[in-house]
C-alpha positions as CSV (number, residue, x, y, z in Angstrom):
1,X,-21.2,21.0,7.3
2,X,-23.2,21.8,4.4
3,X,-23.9,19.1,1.3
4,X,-22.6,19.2,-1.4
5,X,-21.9,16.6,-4.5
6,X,-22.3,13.3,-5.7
7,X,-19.9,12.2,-3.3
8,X,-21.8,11.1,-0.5
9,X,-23.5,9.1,-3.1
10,X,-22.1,5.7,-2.3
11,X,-22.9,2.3,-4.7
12,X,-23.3,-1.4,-3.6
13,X,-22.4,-4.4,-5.4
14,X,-23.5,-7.3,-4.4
15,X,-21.1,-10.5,-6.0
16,X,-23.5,-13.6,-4.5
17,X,-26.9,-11.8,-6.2
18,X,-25.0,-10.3,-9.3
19,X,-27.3,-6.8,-8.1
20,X,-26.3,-3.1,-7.3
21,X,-28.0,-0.1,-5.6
22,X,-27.2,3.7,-5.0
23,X,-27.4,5.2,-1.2
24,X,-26.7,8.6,-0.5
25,X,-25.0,8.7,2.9
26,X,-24.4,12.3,3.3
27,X,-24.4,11.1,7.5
28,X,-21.3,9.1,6.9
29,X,-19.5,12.0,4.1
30,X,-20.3,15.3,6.2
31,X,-19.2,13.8,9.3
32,X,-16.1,12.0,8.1
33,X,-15.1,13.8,4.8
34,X,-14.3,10.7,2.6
35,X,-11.5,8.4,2.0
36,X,-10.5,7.1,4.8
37,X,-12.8,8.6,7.4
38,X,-16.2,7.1,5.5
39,X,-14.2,3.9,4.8
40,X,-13.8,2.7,8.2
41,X,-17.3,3.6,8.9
42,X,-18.7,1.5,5.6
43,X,-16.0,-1.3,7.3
44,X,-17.3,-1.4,10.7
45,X,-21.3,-1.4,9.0
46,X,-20.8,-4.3,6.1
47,X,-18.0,-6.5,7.6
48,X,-19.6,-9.2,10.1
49,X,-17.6,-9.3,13.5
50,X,-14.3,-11.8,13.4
51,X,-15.6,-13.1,9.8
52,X,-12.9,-14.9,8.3
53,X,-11.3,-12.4,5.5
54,X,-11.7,-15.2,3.0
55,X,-15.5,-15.2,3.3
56,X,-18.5,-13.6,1.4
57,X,-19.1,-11.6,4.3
58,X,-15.9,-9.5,4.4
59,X,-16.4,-6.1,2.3
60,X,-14.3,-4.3,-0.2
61,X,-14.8,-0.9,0.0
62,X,-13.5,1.9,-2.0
63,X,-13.6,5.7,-1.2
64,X,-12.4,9.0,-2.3
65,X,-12.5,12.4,-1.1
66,X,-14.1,15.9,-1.3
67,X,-11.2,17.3,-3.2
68,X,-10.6,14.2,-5.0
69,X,-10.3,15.7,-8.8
70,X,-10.2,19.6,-7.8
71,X,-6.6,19.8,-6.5
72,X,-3.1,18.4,-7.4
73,X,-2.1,15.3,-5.8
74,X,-5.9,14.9,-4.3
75,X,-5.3,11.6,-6.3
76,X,-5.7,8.8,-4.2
77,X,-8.3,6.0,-3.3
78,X,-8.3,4.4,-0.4
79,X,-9.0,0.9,-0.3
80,X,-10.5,-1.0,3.3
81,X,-11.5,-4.7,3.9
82,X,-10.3,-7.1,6.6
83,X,-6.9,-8.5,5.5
84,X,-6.4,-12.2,4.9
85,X,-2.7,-11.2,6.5
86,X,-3.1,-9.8,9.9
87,X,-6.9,-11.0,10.1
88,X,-7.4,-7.1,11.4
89,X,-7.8,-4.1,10.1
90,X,-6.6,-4.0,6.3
91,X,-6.1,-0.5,4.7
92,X,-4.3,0.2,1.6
93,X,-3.8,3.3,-1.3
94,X,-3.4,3.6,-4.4
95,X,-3.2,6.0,-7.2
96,X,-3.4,6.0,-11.0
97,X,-6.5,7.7,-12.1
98,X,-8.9,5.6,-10.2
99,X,-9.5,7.8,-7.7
100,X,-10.8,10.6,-10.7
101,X,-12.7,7.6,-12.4
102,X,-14.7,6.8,-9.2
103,X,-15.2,10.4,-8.6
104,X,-16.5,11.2,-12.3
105,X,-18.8,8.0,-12.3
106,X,-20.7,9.6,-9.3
107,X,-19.6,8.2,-6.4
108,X,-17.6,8.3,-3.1
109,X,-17.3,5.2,-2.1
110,X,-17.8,1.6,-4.1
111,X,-18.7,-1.3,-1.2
112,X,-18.4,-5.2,-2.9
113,X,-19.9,-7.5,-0.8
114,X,-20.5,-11.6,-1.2
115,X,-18.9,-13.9,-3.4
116,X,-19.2,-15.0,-6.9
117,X,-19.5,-18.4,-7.8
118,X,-17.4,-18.6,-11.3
119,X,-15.1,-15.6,-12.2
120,X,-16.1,-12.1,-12.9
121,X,-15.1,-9.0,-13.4
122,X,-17.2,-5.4,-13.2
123,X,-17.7,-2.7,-15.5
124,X,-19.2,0.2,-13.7
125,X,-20.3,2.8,-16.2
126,X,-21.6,6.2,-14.3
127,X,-24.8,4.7,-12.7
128,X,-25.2,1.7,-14.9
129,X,-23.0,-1.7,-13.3
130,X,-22.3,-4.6,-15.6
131,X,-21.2,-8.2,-14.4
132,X,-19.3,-10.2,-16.8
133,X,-17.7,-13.4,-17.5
134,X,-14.3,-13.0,-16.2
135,X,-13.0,-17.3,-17.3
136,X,-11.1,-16.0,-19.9
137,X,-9.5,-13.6,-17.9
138,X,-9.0,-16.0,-14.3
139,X,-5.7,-18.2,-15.0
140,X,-3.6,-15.3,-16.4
141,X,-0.4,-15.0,-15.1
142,X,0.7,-11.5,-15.6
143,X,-1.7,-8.5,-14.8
144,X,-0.2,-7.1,-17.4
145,X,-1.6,-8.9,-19.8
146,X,-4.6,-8.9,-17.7
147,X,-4.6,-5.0,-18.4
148,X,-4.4,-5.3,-22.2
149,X,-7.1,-7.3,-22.9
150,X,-9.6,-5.2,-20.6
151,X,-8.3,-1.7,-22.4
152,X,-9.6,-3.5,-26.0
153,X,-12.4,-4.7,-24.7
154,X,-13.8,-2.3,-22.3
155,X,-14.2,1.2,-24.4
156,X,-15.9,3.3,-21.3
157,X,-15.8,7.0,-22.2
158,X,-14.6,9.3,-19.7
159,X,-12.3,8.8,-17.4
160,X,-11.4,5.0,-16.7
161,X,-9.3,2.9,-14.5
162,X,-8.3,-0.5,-14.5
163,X,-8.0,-2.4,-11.3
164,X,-6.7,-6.2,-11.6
165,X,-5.4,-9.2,-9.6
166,X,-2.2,-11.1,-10.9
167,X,-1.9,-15.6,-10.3
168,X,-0.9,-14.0,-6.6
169,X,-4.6,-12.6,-5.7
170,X,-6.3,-15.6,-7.9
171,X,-3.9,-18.4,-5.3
172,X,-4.6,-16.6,-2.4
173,X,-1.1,-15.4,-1.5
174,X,-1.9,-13.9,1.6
175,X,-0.1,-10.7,0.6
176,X,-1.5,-10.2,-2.8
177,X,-1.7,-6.7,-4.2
178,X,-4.5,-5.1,-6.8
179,X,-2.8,-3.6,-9.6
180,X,-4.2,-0.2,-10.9
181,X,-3.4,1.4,-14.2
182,X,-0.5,-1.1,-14.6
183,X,2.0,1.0,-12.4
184,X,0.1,1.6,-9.6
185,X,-0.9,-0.9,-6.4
186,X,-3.2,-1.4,-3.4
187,X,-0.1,-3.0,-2.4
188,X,-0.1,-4.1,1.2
189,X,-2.0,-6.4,3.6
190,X,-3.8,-8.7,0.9
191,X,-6.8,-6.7,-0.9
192,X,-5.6,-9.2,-4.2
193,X,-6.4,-12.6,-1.7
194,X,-9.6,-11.0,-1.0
195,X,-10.9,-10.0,-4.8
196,X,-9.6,-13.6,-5.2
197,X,-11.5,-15.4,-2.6
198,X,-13.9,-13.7,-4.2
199,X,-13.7,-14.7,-7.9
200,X,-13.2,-11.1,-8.8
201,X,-10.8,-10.6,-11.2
202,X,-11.0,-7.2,-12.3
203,X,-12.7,-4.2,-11.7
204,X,-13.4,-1.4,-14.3
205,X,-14.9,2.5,-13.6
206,X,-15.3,5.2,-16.2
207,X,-17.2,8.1,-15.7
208,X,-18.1,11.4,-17.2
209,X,-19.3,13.7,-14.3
210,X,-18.4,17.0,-13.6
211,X,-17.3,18.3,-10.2
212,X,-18.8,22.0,-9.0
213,X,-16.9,24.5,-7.0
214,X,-18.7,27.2,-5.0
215,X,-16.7,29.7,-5.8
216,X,-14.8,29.6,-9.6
217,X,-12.6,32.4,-8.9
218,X,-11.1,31.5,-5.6
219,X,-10.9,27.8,-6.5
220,X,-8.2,29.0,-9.5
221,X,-6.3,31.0,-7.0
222,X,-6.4,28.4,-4.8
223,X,-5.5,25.8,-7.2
224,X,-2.5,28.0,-8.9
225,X,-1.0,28.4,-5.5
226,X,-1.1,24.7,-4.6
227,X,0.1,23.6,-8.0
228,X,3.0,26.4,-7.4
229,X,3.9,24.8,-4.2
230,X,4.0,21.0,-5.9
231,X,6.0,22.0,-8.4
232,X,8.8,24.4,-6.7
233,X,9.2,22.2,-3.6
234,X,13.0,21.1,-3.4
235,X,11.5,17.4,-2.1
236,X,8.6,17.3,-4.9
237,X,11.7,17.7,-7.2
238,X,13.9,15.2,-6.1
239,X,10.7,12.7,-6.7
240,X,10.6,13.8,-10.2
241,X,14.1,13.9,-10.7
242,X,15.5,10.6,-8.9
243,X,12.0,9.5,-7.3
244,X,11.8,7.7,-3.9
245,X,15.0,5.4,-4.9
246,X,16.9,8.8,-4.3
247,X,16.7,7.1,-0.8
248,X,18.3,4.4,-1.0
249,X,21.9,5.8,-0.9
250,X,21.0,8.4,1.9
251,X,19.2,5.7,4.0
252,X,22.2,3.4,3.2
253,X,24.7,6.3,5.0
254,X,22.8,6.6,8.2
255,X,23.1,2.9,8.5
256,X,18.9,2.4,8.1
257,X,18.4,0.5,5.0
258,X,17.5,-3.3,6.4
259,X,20.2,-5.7,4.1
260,X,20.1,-9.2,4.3
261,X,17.5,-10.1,6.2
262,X,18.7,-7.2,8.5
263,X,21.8,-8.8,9.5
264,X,23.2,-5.5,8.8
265,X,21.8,-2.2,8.1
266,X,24.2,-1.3,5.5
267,X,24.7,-2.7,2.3
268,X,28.2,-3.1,0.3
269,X,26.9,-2.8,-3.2
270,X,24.0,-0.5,-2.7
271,X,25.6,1.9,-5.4
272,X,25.0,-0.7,-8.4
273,X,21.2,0.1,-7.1
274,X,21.1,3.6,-6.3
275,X,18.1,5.8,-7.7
276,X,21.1,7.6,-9.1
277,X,22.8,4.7,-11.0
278,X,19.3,3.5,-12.3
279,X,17.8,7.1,-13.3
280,X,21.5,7.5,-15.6
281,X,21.4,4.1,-16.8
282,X,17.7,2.5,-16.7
283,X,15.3,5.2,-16.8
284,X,13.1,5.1,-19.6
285,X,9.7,7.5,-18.6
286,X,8.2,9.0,-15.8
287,X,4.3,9.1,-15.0
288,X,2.2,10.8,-12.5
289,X,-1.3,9.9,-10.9
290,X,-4.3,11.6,-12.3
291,X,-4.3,15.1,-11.8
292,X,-0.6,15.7,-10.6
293,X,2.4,17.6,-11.4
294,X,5.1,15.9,-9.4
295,X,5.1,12.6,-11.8
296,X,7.6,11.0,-9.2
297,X,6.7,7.0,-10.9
298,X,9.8,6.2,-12.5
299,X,9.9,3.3,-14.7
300,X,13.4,1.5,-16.1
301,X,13.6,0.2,-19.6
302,X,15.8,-2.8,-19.5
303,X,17.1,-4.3,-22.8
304,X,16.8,-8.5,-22.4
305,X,18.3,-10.5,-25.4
306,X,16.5,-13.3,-27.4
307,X,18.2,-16.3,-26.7
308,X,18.2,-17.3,-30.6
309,X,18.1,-14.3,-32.4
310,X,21.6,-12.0,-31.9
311,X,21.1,-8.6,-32.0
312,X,17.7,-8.6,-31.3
313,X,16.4,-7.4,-27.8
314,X,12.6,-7.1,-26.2
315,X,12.8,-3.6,-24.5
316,X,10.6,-3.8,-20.8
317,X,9.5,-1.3,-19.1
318,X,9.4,-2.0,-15.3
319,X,9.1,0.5,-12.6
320,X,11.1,0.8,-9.5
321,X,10.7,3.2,-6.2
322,X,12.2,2.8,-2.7
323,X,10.2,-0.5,-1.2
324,X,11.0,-2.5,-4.5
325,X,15.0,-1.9,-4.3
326,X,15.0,-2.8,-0.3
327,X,13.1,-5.5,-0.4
328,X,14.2,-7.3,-3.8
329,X,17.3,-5.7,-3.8
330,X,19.5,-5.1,-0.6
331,X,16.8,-6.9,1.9
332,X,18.1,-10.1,-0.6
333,X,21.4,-9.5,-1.4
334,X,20.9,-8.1,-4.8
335,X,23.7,-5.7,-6.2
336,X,23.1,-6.4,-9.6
337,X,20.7,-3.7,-11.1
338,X,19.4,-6.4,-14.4
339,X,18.6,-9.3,-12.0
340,X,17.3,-6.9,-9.3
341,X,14.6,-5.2,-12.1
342,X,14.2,-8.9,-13.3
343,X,12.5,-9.9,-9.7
344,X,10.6,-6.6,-9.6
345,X,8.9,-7.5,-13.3
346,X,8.1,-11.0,-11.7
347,X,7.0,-9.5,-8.9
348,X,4.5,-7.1,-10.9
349,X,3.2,-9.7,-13.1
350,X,2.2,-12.1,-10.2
351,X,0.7,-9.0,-8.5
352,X,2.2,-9.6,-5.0
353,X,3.3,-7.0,-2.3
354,X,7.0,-6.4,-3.2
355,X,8.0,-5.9,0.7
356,X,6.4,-8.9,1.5
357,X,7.3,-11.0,-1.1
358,X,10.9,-9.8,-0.7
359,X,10.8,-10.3,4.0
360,X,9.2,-13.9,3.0
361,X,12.6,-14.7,1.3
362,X,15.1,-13.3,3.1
363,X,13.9,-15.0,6.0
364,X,13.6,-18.3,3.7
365,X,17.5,-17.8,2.7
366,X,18.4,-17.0,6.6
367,X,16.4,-20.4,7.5
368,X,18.4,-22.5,4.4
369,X,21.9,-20.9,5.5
370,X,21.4,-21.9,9.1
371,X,20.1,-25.8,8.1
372,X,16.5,-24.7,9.7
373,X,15.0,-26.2,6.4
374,X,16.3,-28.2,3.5
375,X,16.2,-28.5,-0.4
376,X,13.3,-31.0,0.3
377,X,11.5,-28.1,1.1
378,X,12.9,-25.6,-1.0
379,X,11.8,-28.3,-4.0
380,X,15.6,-28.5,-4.7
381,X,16.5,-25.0,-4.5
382,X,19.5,-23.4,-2.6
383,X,19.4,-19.9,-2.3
384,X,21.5,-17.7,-1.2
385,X,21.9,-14.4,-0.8
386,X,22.8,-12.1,-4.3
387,X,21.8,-15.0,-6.1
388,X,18.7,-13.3,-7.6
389,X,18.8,-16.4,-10.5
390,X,17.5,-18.8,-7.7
391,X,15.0,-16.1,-6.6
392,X,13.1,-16.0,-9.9
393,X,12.7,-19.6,-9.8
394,X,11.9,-19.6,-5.8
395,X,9.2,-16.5,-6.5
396,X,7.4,-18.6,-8.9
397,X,6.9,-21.8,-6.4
398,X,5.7,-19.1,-3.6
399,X,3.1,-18.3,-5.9
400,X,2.2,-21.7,-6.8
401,X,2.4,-23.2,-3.8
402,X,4.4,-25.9,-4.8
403,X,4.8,-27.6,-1.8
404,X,4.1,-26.6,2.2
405,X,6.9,-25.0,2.9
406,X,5.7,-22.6,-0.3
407,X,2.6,-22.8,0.6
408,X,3.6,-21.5,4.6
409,X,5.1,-18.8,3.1
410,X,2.4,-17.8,0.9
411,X,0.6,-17.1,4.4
412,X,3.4,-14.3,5.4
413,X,6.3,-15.0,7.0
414,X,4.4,-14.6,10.6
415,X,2.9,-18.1,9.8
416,X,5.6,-19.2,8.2
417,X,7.8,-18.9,11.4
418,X,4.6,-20.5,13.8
419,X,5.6,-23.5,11.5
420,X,9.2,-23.5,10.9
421,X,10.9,-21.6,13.2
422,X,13.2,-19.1,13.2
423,X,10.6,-15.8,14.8
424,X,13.7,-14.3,16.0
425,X,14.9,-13.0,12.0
426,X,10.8,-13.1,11.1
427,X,10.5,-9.7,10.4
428,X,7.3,-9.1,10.9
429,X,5.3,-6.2,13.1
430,X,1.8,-6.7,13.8
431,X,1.6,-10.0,11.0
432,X,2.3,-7.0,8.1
433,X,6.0,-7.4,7.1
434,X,9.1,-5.0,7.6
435,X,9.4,-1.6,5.6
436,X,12.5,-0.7,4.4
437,X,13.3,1.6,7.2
438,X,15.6,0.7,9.8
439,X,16.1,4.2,11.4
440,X,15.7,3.1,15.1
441,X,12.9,3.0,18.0
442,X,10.7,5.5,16.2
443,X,10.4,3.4,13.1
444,X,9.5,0.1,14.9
445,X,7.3,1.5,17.4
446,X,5.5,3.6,14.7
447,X,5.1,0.0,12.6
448,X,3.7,-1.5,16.0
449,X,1.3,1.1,17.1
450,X,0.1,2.1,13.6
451,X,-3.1,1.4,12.6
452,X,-2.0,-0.5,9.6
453,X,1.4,-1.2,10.7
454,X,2.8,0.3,8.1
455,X,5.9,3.4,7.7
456,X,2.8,5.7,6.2
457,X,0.7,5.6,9.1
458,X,2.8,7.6,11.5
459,X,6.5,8.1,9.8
460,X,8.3,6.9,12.5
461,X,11.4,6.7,10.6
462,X,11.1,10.7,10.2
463,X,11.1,11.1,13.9
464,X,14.0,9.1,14.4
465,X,16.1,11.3,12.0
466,X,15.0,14.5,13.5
467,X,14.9,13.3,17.3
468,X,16.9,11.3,19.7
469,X,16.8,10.1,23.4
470,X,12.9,11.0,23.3
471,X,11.0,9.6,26.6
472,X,8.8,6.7,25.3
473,X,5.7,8.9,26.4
474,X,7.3,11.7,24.2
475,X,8.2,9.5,21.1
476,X,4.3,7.9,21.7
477,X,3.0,11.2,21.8
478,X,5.2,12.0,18.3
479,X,3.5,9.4,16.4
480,X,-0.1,9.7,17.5
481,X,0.1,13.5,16.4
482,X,1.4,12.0,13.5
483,X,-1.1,9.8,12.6
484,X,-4.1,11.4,13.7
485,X,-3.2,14.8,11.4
486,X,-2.7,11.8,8.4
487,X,-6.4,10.8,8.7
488,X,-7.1,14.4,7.4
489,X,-5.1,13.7,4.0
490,X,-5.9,9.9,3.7
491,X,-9.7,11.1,4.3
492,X,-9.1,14.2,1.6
493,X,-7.6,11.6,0.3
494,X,-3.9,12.9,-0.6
495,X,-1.0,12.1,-1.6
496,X,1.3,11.9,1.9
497,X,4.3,13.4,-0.2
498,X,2.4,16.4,-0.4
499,X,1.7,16.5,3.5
500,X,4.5,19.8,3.2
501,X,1.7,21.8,1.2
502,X,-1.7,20.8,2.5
503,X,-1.1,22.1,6.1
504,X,-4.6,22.7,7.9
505,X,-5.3,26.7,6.7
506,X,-5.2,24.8,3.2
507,X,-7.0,21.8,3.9
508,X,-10.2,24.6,5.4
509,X,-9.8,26.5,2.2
510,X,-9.9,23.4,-0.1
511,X,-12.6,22.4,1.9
512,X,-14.6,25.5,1.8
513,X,-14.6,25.2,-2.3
514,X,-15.6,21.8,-2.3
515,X,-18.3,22.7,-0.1
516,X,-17.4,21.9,3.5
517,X,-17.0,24.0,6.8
518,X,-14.3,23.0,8.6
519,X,-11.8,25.1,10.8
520,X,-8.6,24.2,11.8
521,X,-9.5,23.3,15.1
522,X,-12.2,21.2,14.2
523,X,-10.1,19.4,11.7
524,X,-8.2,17.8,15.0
525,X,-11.5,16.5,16.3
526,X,-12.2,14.7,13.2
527,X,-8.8,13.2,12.8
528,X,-9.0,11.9,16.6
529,X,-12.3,10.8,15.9
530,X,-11.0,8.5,12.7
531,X,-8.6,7.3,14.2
532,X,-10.8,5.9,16.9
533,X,-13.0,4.1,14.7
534,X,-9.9,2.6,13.3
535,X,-9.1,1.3,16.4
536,X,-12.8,-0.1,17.5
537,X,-12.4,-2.0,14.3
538,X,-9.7,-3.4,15.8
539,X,-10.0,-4.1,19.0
540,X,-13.5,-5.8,17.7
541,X,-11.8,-8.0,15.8
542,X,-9.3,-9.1,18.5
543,X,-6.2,-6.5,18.4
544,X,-4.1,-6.2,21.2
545,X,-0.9,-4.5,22.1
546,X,-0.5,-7.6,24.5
547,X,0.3,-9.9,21.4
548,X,2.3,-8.0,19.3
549,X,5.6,-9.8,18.4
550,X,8.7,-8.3,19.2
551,X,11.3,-9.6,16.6
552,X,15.0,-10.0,18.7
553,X,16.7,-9.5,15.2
554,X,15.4,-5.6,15.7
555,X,17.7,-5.1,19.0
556,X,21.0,-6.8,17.6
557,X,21.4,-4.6,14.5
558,X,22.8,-1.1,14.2
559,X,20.4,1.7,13.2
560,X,20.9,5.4,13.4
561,X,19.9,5.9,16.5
562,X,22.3,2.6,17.8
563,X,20.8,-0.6,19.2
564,X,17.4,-0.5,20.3
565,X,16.7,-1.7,23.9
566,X,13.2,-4.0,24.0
567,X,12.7,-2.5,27.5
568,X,12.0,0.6,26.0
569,X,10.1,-0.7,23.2
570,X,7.8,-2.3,25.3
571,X,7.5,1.0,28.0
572,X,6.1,2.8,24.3
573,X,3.7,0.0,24.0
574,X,2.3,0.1,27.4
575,X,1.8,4.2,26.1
576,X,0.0,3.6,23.2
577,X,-1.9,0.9,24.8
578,X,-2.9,2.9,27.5
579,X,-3.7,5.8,25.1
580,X,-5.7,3.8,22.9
581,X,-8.1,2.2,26.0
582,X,-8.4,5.7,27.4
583,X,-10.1,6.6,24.0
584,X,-12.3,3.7,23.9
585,X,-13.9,3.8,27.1
């Protein structure tokens, strides 16, 4: 590969000294693209073998990717630290515009090491870095509000992004999210705890650098024909139209949307919170990520009354996708579409991961229905099921901690359950909570063997609907394709809806303008080669497929592909286990 760009230009903030420095790592970029390939390297360099995630010497790192800010939906960032949740390998996206801003400051990758000792927040400005007095700022409850203040006060020219933690992150809820450009999240496996444990209460990028293309010419013709395929793709339409809540009726008719604490896989009122019932009745805009088409972020206004003043309503604007409606709406009971967008502008404003948030208290209800735990330790409280009024009240003593039982499940529901009891409904794989996809064996396997444990890494869920009575060696052998091809587009880094469009002869020709050589065929080696290092990190830090949790809730449910047998569950694990070794050695 040849160089290129700024973006093996890579910045280091150091919290503890309040002092920053530029490296240009061109080994790390031309061997491992960006994103997520250069992350995991940066990881394995800065983070200090089974440190505890809470400690100065766990890393945040930031990266983008060689396309970042040429192509449509080349819009992520992907974020990588070790997560205060599964005490392993912590790896989330997001997108907004901070992927463009980190780009157009000058850099591919941002790494924040050490730990400040009173709140701050960061203003990166192209190559200047600025630490600042974030008191003011620490003890806010809504990142919201968080955001408004920073947009008056921070007036970067170019492009900017604003990346926040919520009273979630600055408690360290295990599970706290960052919140980018108000809308957007680093949602899963705790990067908030982490910028909290740090004292960091914001971060803010603006930069005014332009990206060059070898060849001006081919690059349009190349970018026409991508932005072509984005915007007359049957699936990229039904995310603008509907966006991903469009699934929550079809996932509700194959018997795979997880309701009640996955007592049952369907759910009764699941048309009160269809994408369909809240795009005719709630939707109020629709926004896109920096530098795409598709705009697939659909955001409800909802209407809420002053309680003195008749006639007179504060209009919200709250957004809503997929994750949100499973696991605040049917994962809890919820049928009702104000009290469901209610919990989801709680949610937001605390800046906690809306999946785990919403497993944590379905499993909380299941415990207080079956007399597991009292209203001593709910402080009082009695939920139940469809009573999203009692949520509200319950979501704010999770985030407070308000008592131990709070405070347990503040730490995930994995701990929770060590403490309380009831693993067999903790839904849980690998310490991340359940995704909203109960399809069958591909789904849970593909949450257990991912790298991340997460319904990105490997779309299990996909297989499932496309494949039955597969071999475990052949469903294995599915999802590690799977996976490996996604640490192409997560290292890009790209969108995964668009994984339809940016097939490899794409990917080379992307490449080839941004200044890389890389064939199909070599693409596969890089991809294995990622992956790898992802699981290194792991296995360093004390992964194994030995002591993965099987949850027995999983095999008495329905799902589209019927009950799941554990036997076979565990014959897939031995695969991937075996696989995995096989590489390391």
């Amino acid at each position: 590969m040849i160089k290129h760009d700024s973006l093996s230009n890579v910045l280091y903030i150091d919290l503890s000294k309040r002092e920053f420095y530029t490296k240009e790592r061109s080994d790390i970029f031309d061997k491992y693209l960006g994103g997520s390939g250069a992350a995991i390297k940066l990881l394995q360099e800065e983070c200090k073998t089974n440190c505890d995630p809470f400690s100065p010497d766990n890393p945040i790192i930031f990266s983008v990717g060689p396309i970042t800010g040429l192509f449509p939906l080349a819009s992520k960032v992907v974020a990588m630290f070790k997560s205060p949740l599964t005490f392993n390998l912590g790896e989330s996206h997001a997108g907004g515009r901070s992927a463009i801003a980190i780009r157009s400051a000058g850099y591919g990758a941002i790494v924040i090491k050490g730990e400040s000792e009173t709140p701050i927040y960061i203003s990166v400005e192209d190559n200047d870095v600025h630490f600042k007095d974030g008191s003011a700022l620490w003890g806010m409850r809504s990142t919201y509000t968080v955001g408004r203040v920073l947009r008056q006060s921070e007036r970067g020219s170019g492009t900017r992004t604003i990346m926040r933690i919520g009273k979630a992150g600055e408690k360290l809820v295990r599970y706290a999210g960052l919140t980018t450009e108000t809308y957007r999240h680093f949602g899963r496996l705790g990067l908030g705890a982490v910028f909290g444990s740090k004292k960091l209460k914001a971060l803010v990028i603006s930069g005014r650098s332009s990206i060059p293309v070898k060849n001006s010419k081919k690059y349009k013709e190349l970018y026409d024909q991508i932005y072509d395929d984005a915007t007359k793709s049957a699936v990229m339409r039904k995310y603008h139209d509907i966006g991903t809540a469009v699934n929550v009726s079809r996932l509700n008719e194959i018997s795979a949307l997880p309701t009640y604490n996955l007592q049952y896989s369907k759910f009764d009122a699941v048309d009160n919170i269809s994408g369909e019932k809240l795009a005719e009745e709630y939707l109020g805009r629709r926004i896109a990520c920096g530098h795409c088409p598709v705009a697939c972020i659909h955001i409800a206004a909802l209407r809420v009354p002053y309680e003195d003043e008749k006639y007179f309503f504060k209009t919200t604007m709250i957004p809503y996708d997929y994750e949100l409606i499973y696991a605040l709406g049917s994962m809890l009971g919820i049928g009702y579409p104000n009290g469901l967008l209610k919990i989801i502008e709680l949610v937001e404003a605390y800046g906690a991961d809306a999946m785990s948030t919403g497993v944590c208290m379905a499993y909380a209800t299941e415990m207080f229905e079956k007399g597991k735990i009292s209203e001593k330790d709910t402080a009082g409280l009695k939920p139940k099921f469809g009573n999203w009024n009692t949520y509200m009240k319950f979501l704010k003593n999770m985030i407070e901690r308000k008592n131990k039982f709070y405070d347990a499940l503040a730490n995930g529901v994995e701990y929770a359950s060590k403490i309380y009891g009831g693993k067999e409904f903790a839904l849980a794989f690998g310490g991340l909570e359940m995704p909203g996809y109960n399809t069958g064996p591909g789904g849970y396997v593909g949450y257990l063997i991912g790298a991340r444990h997460s319904h990105l890494d490997n779309a299990g869920y996909d297989v499932d609907q496309k494949h039955k009575d597969l071999s475990p060696d052949a469903l294995v052998g599915k999802l590690i394709a799977e996976e490996e091809w996604r640490q192409i587009l997560s290292s890009l880094v790209v969108c995964f809806f668009s994984r339809g469009i940016y097939k490899p002869e794409i990917v080379q020709d992307c490449l080839a303008a941004a200044g890389f050589d890389l064939d199909k065929d070599a693409q596969l080696g890089v991809a294995k080669e990622i992956l790898n290092e992802k699981f290194k990190f792991k296995y360093r830090e004390g992964f194994s497929f030995d002591k993965l949790r099987l949850p027995e809730r999983i095999f008495k449910v329905d799902t589209l592909r019927g009950k799941v047998k554990k036997d076979y569950i565990r014959k897939c694990l031995a695969v991937a286990d075996n696989y995995y070794k096989q590489n390391k050695k």
